[in-house]
VMD Tcl script that draws the C-alpha trace (Angstrom):
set ca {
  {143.02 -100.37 -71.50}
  {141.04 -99.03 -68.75}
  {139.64 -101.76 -65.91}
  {136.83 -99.51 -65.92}
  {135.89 -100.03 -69.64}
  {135.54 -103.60 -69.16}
  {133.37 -103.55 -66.50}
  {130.86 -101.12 -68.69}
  {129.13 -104.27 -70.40}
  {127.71 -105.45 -67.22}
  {126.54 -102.30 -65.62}
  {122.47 -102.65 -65.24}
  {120.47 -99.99 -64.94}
  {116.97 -100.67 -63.43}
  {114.17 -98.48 -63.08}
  {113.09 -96.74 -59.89}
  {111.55 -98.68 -57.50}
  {109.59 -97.30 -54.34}
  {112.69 -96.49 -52.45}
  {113.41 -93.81 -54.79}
  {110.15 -92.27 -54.07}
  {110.27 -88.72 -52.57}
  {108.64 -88.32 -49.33}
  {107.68 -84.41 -49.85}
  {103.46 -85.42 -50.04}
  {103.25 -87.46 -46.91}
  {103.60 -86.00 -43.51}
  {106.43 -87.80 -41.07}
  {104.21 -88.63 -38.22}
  {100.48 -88.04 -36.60}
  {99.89 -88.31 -32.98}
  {96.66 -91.02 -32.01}
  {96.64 -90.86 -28.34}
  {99.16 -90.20 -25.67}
  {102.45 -92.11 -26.39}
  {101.14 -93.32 -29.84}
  {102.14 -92.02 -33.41}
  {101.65 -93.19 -36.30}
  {104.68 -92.88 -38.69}
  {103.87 -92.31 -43.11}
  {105.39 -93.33 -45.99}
  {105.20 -92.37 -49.43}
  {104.96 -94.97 -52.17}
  {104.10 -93.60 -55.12}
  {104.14 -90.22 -56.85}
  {101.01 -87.89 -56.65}
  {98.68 -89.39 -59.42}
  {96.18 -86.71 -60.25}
  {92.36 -87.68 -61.06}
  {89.30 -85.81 -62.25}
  {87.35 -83.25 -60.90}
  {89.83 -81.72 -58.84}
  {90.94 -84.61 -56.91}
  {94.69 -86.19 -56.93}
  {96.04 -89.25 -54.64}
  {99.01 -90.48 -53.60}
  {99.98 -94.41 -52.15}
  {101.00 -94.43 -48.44}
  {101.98 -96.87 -46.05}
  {101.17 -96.37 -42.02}
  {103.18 -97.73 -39.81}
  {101.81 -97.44 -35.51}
  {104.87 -96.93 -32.57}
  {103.71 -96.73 -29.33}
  {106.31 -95.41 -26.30}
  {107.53 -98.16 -24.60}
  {108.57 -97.04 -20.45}
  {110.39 -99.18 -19.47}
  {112.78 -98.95 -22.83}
  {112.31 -95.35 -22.84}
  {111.83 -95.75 -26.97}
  {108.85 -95.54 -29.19}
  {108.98 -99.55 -30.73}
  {106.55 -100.66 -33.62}
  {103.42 -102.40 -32.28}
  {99.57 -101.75 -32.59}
  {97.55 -101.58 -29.76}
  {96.66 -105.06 -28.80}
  {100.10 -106.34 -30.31}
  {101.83 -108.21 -27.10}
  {105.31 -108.11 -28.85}
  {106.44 -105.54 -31.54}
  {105.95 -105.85 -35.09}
  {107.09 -104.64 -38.73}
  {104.43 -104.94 -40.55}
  {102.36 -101.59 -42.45}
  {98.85 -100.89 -43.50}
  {98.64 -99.75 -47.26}
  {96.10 -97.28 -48.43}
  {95.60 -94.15 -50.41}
  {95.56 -90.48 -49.47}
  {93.37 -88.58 -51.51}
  {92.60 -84.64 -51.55}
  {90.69 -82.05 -53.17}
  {92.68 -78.57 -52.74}
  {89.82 -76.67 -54.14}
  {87.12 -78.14 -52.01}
  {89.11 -78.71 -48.93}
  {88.22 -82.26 -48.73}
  {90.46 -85.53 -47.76}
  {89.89 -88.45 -47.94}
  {91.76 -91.82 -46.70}
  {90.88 -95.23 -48.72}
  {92.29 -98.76 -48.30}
  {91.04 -100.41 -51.00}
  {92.22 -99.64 -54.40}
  {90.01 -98.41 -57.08}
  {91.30 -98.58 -60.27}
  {89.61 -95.95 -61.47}
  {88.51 -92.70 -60.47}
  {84.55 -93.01 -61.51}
  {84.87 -96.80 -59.52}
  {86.26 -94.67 -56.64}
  {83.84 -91.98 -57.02}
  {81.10 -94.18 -57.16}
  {81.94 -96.00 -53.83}
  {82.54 -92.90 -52.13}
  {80.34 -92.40 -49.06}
  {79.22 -88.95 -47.16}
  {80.89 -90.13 -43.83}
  {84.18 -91.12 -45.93}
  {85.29 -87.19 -46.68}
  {86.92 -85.43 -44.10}
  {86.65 -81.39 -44.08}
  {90.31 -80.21 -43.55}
  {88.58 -76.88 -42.18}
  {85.88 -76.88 -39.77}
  {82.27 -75.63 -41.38}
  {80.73 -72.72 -40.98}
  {78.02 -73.23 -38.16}
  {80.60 -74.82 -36.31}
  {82.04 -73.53 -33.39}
  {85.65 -73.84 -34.52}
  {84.41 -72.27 -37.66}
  {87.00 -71.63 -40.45}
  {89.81 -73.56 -38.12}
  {92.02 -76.36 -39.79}
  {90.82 -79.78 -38.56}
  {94.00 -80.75 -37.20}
  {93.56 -82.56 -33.75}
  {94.69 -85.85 -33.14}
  {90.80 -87.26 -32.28}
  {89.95 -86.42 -36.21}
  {92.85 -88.36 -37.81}
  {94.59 -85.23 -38.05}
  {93.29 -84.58 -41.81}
  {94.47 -81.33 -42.10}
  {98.10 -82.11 -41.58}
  {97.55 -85.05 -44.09}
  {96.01 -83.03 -46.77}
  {98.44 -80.29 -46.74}
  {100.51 -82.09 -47.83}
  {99.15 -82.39 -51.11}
  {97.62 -79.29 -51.57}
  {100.74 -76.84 -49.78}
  {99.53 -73.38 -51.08}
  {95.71 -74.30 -50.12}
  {96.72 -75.15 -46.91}
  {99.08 -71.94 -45.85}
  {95.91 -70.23 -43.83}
  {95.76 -72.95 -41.79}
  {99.25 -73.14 -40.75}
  {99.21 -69.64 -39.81}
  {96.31 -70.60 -37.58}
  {98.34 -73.00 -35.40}
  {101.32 -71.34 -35.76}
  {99.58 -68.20 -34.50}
  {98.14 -70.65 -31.68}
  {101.67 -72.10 -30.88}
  {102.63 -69.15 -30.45}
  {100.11 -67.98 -27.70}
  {101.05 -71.28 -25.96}
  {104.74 -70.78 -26.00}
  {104.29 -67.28 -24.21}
  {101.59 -68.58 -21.70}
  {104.46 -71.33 -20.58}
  {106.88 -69.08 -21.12}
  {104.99 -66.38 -18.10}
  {104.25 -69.03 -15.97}
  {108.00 -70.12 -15.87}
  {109.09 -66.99 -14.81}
  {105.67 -66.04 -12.59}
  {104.40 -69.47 -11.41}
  {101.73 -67.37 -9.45}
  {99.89 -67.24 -13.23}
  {99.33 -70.61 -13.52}
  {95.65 -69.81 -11.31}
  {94.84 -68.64 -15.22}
  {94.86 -72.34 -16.35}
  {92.83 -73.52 -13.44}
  {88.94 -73.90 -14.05}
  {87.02 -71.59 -11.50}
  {84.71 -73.25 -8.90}
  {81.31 -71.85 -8.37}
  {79.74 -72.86 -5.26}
  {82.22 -75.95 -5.09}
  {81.50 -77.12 -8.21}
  {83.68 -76.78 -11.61}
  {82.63 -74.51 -14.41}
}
mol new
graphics top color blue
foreach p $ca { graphics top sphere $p radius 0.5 }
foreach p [lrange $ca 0 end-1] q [lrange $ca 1 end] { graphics top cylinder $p $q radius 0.2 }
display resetview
């Protein structure tokens, strides 16, 4: 008889756990300040809700660059020695609104949720008209980066956006790339003085 036959009896098969979770709604990492990131994890699989909102269970985790290691090392900010532990919370996003939202309390249900849901807790992922960044995705490192986080779970909503900052990477890869080969450009990057005095 086959050894493998016998062993067949005491195979287990468990369910999935959150390991198994794909990472495809979560982005890898947001910057919060020079030398800082703050690294995501997906837990769960997108859970859609009503009225055009879904959410998905993260975990954050903070690194900031350590110098004299050379190596980004888990720690928060006022952590003297590094640590492992996460913050748990819940990405949610409306792709037809262009609205995010980050929550770390748990509502079990969406009217709960909806309920306790506050003006200043919904991020735009899109800056409002009237504003002078009009129509721009809300993607700087100040705001939380909520654009970024979004996207994630809404990719085909969030395709204009990218081609705004790719279209802006771009421009910045060319204006290195002239002042590598013409440092005598780099006067374009330097404020001009009016009567000794910065504009």
């Amino acid at each position: 008889m086959n050894p493998l036959l016998l062993t067949l009896p005491f195979i287990v098969i468990t369910p999935p756990t959150d390991f198994y979770v794909t990472q495809t709604n979560v982005v890898d990492y947001i910057g919060c300040g020079t030398g800082c990131r703050v690294y995501f994890e997906q837990l769960t699989p997108v859970e859609e809700l009503s009225m055009g909102w879904k959410r998905v269970k993260i975990a954050k985790r903070m690194f900031l660059y350590n110098r004299d290691l050379e190596k980004f090392e888990q720690r928060g900010f006022r952590d003297p020695e590094p640590s492992t532990g996460k913050t748990i919370g819940w990405n949610y996003a409306n792709c037809s609104s262009e609205k995010f939202v980050y929550r770390s309390f748990d509502h079990k249900d969406f009217a709960s949720w909806f309920r306790h849901l506050k003006d200043n807790d919904v991020q735009n992922v899109y800056y409002p008209k009237g504003d002078q960044k009009q129509g721009q995705p809300v993607y700087e490192t100040v705001t939380g980066s909520p654009f970024q986080q979004w996207s994630k779970l809404c990719p085909n909503e969030a395709k204009r956006g990218y081609r705004f900052i790719e279209k802006r990477n771009k421009a910045l890869r060319l204006m290195i790339k002239m002042i590598n080969q013409d440092p005598s450009v780099d006067h374009l990057l330097v404020p001009k003085k009016n009567n000794g005095k910065t504009d």
